[in-house]
C-alpha positions as CSV (number, residue, x, y, z in Angstrom):
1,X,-110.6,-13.4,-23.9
2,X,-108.5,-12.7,-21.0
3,X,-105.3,-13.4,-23.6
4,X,-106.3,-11.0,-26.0
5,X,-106.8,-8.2,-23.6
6,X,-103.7,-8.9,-22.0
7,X,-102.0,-8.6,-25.5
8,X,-104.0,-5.0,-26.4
9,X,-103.1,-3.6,-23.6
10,X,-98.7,-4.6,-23.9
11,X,-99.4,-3.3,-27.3
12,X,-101.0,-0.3,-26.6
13,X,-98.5,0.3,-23.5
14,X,-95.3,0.0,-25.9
15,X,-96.1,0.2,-29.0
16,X,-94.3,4.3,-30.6
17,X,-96.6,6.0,-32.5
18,X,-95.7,7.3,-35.8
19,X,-95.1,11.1,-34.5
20,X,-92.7,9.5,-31.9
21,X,-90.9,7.3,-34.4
22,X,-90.3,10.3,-36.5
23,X,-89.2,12.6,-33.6
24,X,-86.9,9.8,-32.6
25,X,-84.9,9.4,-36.1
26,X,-84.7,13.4,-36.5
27,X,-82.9,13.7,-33.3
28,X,-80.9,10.4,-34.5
29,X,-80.8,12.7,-38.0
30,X,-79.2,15.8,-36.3
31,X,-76.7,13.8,-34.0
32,X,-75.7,12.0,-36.9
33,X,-75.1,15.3,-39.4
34,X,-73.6,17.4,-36.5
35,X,-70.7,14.5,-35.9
36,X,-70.4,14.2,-39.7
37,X,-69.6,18.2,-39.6
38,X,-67.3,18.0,-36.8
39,X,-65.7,15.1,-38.4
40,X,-65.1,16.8,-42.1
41,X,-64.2,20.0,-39.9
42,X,-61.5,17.8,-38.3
43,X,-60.7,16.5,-41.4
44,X,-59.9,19.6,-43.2
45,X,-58.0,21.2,-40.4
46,X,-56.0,18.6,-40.9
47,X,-55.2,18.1,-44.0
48,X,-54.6,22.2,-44.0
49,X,-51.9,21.4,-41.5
50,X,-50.1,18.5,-43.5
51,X,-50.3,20.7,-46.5
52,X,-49.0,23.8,-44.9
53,X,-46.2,21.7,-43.2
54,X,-45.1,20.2,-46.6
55,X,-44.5,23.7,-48.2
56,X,-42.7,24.9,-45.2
57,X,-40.5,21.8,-45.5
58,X,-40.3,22.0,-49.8
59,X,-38.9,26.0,-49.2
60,X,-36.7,25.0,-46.6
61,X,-34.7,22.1,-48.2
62,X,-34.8,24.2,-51.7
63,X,-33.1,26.9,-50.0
64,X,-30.7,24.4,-48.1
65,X,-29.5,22.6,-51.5
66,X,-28.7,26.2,-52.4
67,X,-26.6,26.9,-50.0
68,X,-24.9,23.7,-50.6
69,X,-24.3,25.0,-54.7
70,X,-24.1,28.7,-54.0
71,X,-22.5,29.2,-50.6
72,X,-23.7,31.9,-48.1
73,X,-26.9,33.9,-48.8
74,X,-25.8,36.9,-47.1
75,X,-23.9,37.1,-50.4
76,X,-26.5,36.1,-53.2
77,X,-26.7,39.1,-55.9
78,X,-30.5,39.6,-54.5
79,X,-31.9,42.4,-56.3
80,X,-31.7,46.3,-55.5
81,X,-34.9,47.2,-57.5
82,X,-38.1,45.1,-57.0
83,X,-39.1,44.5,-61.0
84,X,-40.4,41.3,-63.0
85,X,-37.1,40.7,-64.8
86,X,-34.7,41.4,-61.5
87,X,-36.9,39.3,-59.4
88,X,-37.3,36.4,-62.0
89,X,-33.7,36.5,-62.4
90,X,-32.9,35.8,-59.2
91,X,-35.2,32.7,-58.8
92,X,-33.8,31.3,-61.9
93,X,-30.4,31.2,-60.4
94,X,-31.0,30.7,-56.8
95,X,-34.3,28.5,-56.3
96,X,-35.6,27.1,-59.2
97,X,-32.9,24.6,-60.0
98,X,-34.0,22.9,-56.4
99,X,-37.6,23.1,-57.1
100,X,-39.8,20.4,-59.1
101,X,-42.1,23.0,-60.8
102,X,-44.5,21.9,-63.2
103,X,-45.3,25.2,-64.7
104,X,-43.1,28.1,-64.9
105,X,-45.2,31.4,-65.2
106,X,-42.0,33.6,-65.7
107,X,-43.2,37.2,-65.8
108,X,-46.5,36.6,-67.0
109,X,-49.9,37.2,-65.6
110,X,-52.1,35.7,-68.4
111,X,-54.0,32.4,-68.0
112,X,-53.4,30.0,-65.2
113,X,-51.1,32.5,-64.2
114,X,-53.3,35.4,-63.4
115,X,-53.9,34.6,-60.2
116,X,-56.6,35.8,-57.8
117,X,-57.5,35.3,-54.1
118,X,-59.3,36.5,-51.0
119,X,-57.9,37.9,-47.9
120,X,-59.4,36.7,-44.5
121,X,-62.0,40.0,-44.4
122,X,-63.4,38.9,-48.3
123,X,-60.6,41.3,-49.9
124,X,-59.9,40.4,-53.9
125,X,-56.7,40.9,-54.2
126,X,-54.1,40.2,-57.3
127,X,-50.4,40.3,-56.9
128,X,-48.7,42.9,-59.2
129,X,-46.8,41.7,-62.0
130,X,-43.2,42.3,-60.5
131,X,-44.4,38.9,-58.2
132,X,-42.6,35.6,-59.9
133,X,-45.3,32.9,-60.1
134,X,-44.9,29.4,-60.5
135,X,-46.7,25.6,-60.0
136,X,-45.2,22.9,-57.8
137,X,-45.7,19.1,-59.1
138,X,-48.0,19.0,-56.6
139,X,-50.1,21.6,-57.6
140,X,-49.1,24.2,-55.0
141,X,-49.0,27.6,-56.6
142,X,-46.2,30.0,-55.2
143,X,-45.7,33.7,-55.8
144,X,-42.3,35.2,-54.5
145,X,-40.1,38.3,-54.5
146,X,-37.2,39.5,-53.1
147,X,-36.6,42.7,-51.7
148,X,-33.3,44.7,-50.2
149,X,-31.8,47.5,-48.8
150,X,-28.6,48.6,-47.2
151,X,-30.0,46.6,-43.7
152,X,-32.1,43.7,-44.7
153,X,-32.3,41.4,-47.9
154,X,-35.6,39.2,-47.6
155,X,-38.0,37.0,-50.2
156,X,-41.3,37.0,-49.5
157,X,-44.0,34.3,-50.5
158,X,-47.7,33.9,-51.5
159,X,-47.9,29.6,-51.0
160,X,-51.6,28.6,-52.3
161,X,-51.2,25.1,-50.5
162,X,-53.7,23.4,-53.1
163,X,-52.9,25.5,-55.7
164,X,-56.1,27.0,-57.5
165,X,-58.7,24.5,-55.8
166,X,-61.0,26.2,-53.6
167,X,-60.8,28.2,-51.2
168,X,-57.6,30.8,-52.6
169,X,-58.3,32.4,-49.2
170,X,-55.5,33.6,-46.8
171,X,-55.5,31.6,-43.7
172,X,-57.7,28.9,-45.2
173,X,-55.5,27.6,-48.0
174,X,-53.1,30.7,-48.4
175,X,-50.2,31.1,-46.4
176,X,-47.3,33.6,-46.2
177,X,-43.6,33.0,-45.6
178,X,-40.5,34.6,-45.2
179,X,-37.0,33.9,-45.7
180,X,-34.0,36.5,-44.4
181,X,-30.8,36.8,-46.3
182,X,-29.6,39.7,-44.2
183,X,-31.5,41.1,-41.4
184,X,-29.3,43.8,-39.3
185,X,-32.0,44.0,-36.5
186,X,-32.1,39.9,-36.2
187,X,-28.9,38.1,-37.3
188,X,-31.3,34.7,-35.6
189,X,-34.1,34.8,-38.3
190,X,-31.2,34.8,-41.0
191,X,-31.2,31.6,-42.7
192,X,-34.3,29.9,-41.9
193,X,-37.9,29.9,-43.6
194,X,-40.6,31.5,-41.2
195,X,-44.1,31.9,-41.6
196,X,-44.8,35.9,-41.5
197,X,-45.0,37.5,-38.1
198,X,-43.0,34.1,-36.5
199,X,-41.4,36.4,-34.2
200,X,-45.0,37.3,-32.0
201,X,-46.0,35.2,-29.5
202,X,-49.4,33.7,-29.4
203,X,-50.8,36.3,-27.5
204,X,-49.6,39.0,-29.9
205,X,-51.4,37.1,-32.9
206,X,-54.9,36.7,-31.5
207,X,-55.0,40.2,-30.0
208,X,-53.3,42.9,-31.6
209,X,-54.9,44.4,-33.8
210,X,-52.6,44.9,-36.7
211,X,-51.5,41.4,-36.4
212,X,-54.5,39.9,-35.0
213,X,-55.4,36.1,-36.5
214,X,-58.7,35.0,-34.4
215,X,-61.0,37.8,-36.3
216,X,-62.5,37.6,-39.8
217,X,-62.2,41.4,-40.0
218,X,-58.4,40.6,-40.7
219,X,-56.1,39.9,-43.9
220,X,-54.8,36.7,-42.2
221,X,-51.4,37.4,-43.2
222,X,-49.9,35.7,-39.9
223,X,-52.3,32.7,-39.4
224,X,-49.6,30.8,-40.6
225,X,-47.4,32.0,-37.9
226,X,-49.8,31.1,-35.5
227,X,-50.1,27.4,-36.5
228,X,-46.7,27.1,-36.3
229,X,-46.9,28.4,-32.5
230,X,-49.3,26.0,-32.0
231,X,-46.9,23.2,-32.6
232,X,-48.5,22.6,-36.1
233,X,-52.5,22.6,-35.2
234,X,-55.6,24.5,-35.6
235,X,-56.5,25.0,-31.9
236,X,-59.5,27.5,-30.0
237,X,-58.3,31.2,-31.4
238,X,-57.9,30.1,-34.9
239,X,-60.3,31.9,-37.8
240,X,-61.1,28.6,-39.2
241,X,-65.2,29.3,-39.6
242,X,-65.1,32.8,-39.5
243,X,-63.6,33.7,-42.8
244,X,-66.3,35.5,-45.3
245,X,-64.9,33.2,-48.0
246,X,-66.8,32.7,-51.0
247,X,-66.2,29.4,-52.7
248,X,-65.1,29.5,-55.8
């Protein structure tokens, strides 16, 4: 008798009771779905990096072999007047021959070529036609033009890192460069592929307001540039869960 009230009463003392049990694997529940977050959070910031990285190195040796063929590119017939054939024209003979593209949109904007994205603030935006559009291998999509005057000669690019995967937002998956053929004001940036608003310091990108990258309210034209400053990461200040992206 004595045994079997000595063995109801360790029972009763630690036996957990089905309300317990279940309060016990929904906190286990929420630990478990809050690292899984982190972790894919983690995941994507980095794969955003290696992706971004990889286009700034494919623009940089294209331009290099370039040089190599066509010699200085302070001297490259750039055009005067921003149009689809002008523009076009130029990539045909200067970049595209040390590019692996797997589609060439030329001057059209029809089909996969009609391309459509989202600025950091949930702006649709199109690029106008004058824009030359291609596909990497990879499946990057790229948008460039070149523009000039009597001070500057520079070619500007739209890189969609993943190409027309989700998101096709700036700052998430869209990423702007730069690349100067002339520059008057700063004979150093001459040469080189820079993500847009490279010359600001980290400061400068996460509060000023025309250039500011930490606020959703922005286009997120220079997050790029503030990866970059942040020796290639997605650190505190970045709009990474901010942006009023709509998945497409």
């Amino acid at each position: 008798m004595l045994k079997k009230v000595k063995t109801l009463f360790y029972k009763k003392r630690f036996a957990n009771t089905l309300a317990e049990t279940l309060i016990v694997l929904t906190i286990i529940g929420i630990v478990f779905t809050l690292s899984l977050g982190t972790f894919f959070a983690d995941y994507n910031k980095n794969q955003t990096v290696v992706r971004l990285k990889k286009m700034y190195s494919v623009l940089t040796q294209a331009f290099n072999r370039s040089i190599v063929e066509n010699g200085n590119p302070a001297y490259w017939d750039i055009p005067d007047n921003i149009n689809e054939r002008n523009n076009y024209q130029f990539f045909e003979e200067y970049l595209k021959p040390y590019l692996i593209l797997a589609q060439d949109c030329k001057t059209t904007t029809e089909g996969e070529c009609n391309y459509i994205f989202k600025e950091l603030d949930g702006t649709e935006k199109s690029l106008p036609p004058s824009w030359t559009r291609f596909f990497l291998n990879d499946g990057a999509f790229i948008a460039m033009q070149a523009v000039s005057n009597k001070n500057y000669k520079v070619i500007y690019f739209y890189v969609d890192t993943n190409g027309k995967k989700r998101l096709n937002v700036v700052a998430r998956d869209i990423f702007l460069f730069e690349y100067w053929l002339q520059n008057d004001k700063h004979p150093e940036y001459v040469g080189k592929v820079y993500p847009l608003g490279h010359e600001y310091d980290r400061d400068e990108l996460i509060s000023d307001f025309d250039r500011n990258c930490c606020h959703s309210f922005m286009s997120g034209n220079y997050c790029g540039a503030l990866i970059m400053n942040d020796n290639w990461q997605i650190i505190k200040g970045y709009p990474w869960a901010q942006a009023r992206y709509v998945v497409q």
